[in-house]
N, C-alpha and C positions, 0 to 999 in steps of 0.2 A: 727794464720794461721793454718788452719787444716793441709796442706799437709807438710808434714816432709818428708827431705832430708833422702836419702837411696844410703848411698854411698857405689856403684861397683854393682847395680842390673840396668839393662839396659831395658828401653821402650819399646818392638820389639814387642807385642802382638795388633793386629787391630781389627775390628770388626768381620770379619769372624775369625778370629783365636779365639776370646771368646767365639762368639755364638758356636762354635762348637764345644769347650770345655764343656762350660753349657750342651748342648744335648745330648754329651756323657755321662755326666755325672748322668742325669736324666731319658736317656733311657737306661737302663742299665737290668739287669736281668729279674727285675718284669714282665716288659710287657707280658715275656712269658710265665707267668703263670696267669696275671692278669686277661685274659678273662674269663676264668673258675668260678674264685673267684668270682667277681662282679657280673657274671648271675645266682651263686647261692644264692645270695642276691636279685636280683632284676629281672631273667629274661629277657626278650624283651624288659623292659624301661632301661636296665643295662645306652644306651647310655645319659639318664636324671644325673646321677650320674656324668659320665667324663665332664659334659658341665658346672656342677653345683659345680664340685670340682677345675677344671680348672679357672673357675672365681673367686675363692675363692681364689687359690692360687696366680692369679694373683695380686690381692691384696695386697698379703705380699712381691710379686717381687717388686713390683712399688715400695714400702717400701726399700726396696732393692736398686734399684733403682736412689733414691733420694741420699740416704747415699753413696750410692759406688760413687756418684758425686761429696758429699764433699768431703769424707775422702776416697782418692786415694793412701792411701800406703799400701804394702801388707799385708794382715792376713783376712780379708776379714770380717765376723758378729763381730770377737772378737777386730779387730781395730775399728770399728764402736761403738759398747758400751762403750770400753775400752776412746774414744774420748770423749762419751756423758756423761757417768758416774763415769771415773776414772780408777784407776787401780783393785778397788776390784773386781769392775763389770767386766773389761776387763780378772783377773784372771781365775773367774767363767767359764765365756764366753769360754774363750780358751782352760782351760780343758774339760768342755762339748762336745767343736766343736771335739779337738782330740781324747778324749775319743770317740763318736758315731762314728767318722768314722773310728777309727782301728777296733771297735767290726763290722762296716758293711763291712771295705778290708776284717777281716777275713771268714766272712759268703760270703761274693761273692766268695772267691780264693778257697773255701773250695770245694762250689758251682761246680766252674768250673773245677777242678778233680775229681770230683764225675761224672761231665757226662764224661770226657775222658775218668775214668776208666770202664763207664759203654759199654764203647765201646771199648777199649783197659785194660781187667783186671787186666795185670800188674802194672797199676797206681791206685789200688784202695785202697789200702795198703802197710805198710814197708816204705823200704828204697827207693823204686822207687817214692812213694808217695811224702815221705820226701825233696827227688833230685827236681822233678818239681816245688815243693812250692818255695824251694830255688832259683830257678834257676828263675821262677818268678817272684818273690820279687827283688834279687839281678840285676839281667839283667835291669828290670824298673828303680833300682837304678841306671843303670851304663847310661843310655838313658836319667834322669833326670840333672844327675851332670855332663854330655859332654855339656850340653846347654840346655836353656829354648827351643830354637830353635827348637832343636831334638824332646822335648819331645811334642811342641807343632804341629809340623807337624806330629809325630805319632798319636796326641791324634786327628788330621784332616784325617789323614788317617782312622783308626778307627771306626773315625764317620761317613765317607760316608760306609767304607762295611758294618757295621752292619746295615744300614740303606737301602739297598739294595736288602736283603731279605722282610725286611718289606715292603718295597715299590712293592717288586712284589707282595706278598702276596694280597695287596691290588686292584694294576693295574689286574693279573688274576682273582685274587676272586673274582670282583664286578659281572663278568656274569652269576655267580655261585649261587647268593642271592637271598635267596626266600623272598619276601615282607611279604609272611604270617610269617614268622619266624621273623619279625622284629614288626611284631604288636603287642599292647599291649590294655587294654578295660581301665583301669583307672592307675591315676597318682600313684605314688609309694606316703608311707606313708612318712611324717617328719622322724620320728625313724629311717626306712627303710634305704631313704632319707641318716641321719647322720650316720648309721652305715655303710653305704658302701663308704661314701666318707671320711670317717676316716682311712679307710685301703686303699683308693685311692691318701688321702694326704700324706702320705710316699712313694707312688710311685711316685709321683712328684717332691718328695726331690731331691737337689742337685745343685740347682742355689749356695748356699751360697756357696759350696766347686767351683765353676766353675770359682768364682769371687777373689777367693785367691789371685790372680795372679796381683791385682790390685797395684801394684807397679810397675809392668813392664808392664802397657798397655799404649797403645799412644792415648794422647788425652783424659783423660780419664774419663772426665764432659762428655762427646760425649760419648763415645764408651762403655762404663758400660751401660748406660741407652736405647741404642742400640740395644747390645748385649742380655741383659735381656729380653728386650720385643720378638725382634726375637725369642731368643730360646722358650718362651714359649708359644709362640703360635705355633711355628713347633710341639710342644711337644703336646698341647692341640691336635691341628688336625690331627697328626698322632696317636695318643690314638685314636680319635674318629672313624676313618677310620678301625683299624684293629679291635676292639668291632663289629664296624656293620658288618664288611665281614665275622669275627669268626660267631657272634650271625645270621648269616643271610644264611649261610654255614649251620654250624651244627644243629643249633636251639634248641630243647630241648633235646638235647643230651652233649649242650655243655660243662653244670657240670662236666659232668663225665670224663672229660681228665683232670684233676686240674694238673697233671705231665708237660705236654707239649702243650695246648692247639691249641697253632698255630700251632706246627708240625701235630699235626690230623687235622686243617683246611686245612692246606698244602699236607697234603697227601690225604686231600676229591676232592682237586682241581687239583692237579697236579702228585698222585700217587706217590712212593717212591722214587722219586729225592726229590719230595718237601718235604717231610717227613725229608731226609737227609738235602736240604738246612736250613731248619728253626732248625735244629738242629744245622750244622753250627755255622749259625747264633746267637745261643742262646750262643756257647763258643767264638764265635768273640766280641757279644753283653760284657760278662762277662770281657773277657781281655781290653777290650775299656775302661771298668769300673778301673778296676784297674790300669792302665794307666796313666789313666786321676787322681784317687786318688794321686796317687804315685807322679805327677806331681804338685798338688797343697795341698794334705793337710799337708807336711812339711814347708810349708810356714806361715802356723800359729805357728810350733814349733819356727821355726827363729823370728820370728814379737816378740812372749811372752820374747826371749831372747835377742833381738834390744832394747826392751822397759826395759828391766829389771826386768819384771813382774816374769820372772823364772830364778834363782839365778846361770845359766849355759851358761855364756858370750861362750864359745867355740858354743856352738849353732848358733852365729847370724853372725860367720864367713861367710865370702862369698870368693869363690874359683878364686884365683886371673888370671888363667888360664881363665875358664869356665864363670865367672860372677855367679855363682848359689849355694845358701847356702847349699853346702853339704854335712855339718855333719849332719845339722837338715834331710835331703833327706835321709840320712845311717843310723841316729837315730830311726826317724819315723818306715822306713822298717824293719830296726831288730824287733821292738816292734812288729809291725805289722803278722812278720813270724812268732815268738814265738805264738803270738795269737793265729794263720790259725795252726800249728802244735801242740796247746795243746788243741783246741776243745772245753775248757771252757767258750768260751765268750758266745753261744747258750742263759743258762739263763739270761745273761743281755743285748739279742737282746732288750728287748722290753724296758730299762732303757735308750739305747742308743735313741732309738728312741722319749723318752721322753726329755732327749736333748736338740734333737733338736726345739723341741717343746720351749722350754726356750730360745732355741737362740734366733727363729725367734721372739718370746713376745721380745725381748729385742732389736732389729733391730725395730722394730714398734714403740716401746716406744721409740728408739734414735731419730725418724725422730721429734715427738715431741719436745724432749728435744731439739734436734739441731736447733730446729727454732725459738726454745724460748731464746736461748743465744750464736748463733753467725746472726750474720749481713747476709744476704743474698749474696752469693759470684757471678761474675761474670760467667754467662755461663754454671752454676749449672742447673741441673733439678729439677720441680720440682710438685710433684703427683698435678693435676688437680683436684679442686672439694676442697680446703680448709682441714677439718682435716678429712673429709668423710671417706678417704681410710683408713688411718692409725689407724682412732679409731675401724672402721669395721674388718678389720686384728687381732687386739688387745681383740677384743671379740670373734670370730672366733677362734683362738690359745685358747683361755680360755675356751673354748667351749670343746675343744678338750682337752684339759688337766683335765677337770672335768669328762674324760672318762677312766681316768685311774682307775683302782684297789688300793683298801687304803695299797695292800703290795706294788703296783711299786711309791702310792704317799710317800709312808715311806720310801723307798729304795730313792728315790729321793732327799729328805729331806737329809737323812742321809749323802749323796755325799755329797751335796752341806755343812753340818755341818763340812766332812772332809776337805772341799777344803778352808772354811773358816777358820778353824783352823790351817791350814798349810802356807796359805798368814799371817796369824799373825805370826806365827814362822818365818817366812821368813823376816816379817819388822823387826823381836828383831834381827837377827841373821844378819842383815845389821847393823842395829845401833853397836850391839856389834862391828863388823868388822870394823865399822867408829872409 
């Protein structure tokens, strides 16, 4: 039986509370810088990219998908391999998952005092700097460990204002679109093609951390598979939307604001309220983000210490007050702040990101592997089309993994050589204890 009892975590998350967890967690920063980047790549076809990467990713959701149907307990990619291939692979898996996203809380928190300070200079440095990070980190902690509840209607809160501005953005800007700025005379190349949706598939990230939470969702053969597909197609079509109002706004101009792109489309459309809204927006979009991290990627710490996988039983406590595992919620954050306040994680942004790249090869490969040796369960979902999706995902991820640099595939390597030598230290030092 895949689903394993999780005693003192309570079911309370429905389908609107995960799709909208997922979207916060996926539309998060990038957007607001993403128009720029991709029409320096591509231009007026920029929109051929979002339609071609979005279909791409869905792919690996549906993958997603299936698995978060069988295996309903929380930790979300690293219980799913961890079911399919054992503890080694679950190990892997769940350092990856936590590694990549404390180095991304750090780069977003970082992120989003940097534009406070550039607008209040007192937070741009020092002690003031220091105070807000904490204050940050700590407060999200204190929102997390009161209840899933809290954290989950903050991270519904969230989600609709930062979505708000985008959506006006869109509803004004359409009358403002010039068709010529949206033409293009021929298809964008393969090459073109794969290098822009390579920097597009990281902006898509973040179904995996959305679905953490899958130990406390109701229903959750339904509601995983649901929840998934909703969010990303809200995600696809509102990418699509604010590409063509930026790209159709400013037109070949639009390179040149790579800082804020939407706030200059907003300020072409609506003059310096808009300017300020989509500014706003970009540190509501940023705290949404960290929020919603804060809310679920502790639950893969608790999951590796439920399982035994990390040798730190106090981790998998659950708070007898709250219901909500709040060491791992106080642990995660500290690591977290340390990160955001020493500034060194930067060089291994792009290691993290490869990562994730290995989670999701490893969520593809599980939907495989799960079908080949458990029995088909009741009421499961499960991807349409035979092994179409799951092997297309699987080459797709490899696609994109043969685009890294032979120092980020060495640097890669080398983790995964520490992490493998530390699981074996870890099985001697249980036997010894035995």
């Amino acid at each position: 039986m895949l689903e394993q009892k999780e005693e003192g975590l309570k079911r309370s998350v429905g389908v609107l509370g995960l799709s909208a967890n997922i979207i916060n967690i996926i539309i998060g920063s990038g957007i607001f810088v993403l128009p720029a980047i991709v029409a320096t790549y591509m231009g007026a076809s920029s929109i051929i990219a979002y339609l071609f990467c979005g279909l791409l990713m869905a792919m690996i959701m549906l993958c997603f998908a299936e698995v978060g149907s069988k295996v309903t307990t929380t930790g979300g990619p690293y219980t799913y391999i961890e079911t399919a291939f054992g503890n080694y692979a679950g190990f892997i898996a769940g350092f990856f998952a936590i590694g990549s996203n404390l180095f991304a809380d750090a780069a977003v928190s970082n992120a989003l005092v940097n534009v406070i300070g550039a607008a209040y200079p007192v937070f741009a440095d020092g002690w003031p700097r220091f105070l807000f990070l904490f204050i940050l980190f700590y407060g999200l902690v204190f929102i997390n460990v009161i209840g899933l509840k809290q954290g989950i209607d903050l991270v519904k809160f969230n989600t609709l204002i930062k979505l708000i501005p985008l959506l006006l953005l869109i509803i004004i800007g359409f009358k403002d679109v010039s068709i010529s700025n949206l033409y293009f005379e021929s298809m964008p190349s393969i090459k073109t093609l794969g290098e822009t949706s390579l920097i597009l598939f990281f902006a898509f990230q973040g179904c995996e951390t959305g679905i953490i939470v899958g130990g406390e969702v109701k229903n959750p053969k339904r509601t995983i598979p649901k929840a998934i597909l909703i969010s990303i197609t809200t995600v696809v079509v509102v990418y699509v939307l604010i590409q063509t109002v930026s790209q159709g706004v400013l037109g070949a101009d639009l390179p040149n604001f790579r800082a804020a792109p939407l706030a200059e489309t907003a300020k072409a459309i609506m003059g310096s309220f808009g300017y300020m809204l989509l500014i706003v927006g970009a540190v509501i979009s940023m705290f949404g983000y960290m929020s919603g991290t804060i809310l679920n990627s502790p639950r893969i710490v608790y999951a590796l210490a439920r399982d035994q996988v990390f040798p730190i039983k106090a981790l998998s406590k659950i708070h007898k007050s709250f219901a909500t595992p709040y060491i791992a919620i106080i642990s995660y954050a500290t690591i977290g702040f340390l990160l955001s306040i020493s500034g060194s994680f930067e060089q291994l942004a792009v290691i993290a990101s490869s990562s994730m790249l290995i989670l999701y090869l490893g969520v593809a490969l599980s939907v495989i592997k799960l079908r080949k040796s458990q029995k088909e369960q009741k009421d499961s979902f499960k991807i349409p089309g035979g092994w179409t999706v799951p092997i297309l995902a699987i080459a797709i991820i490899l696609y994109f993994l043969s685009s890294l640099s032979s120092k980020e595939a060495i640097a890669t390597a080398i983790i995964i050589a520490t992490l493998s030598l530390i699981f074996v230290l870890i099985k001697v030092f249980k036997k010894k204890v035995k």
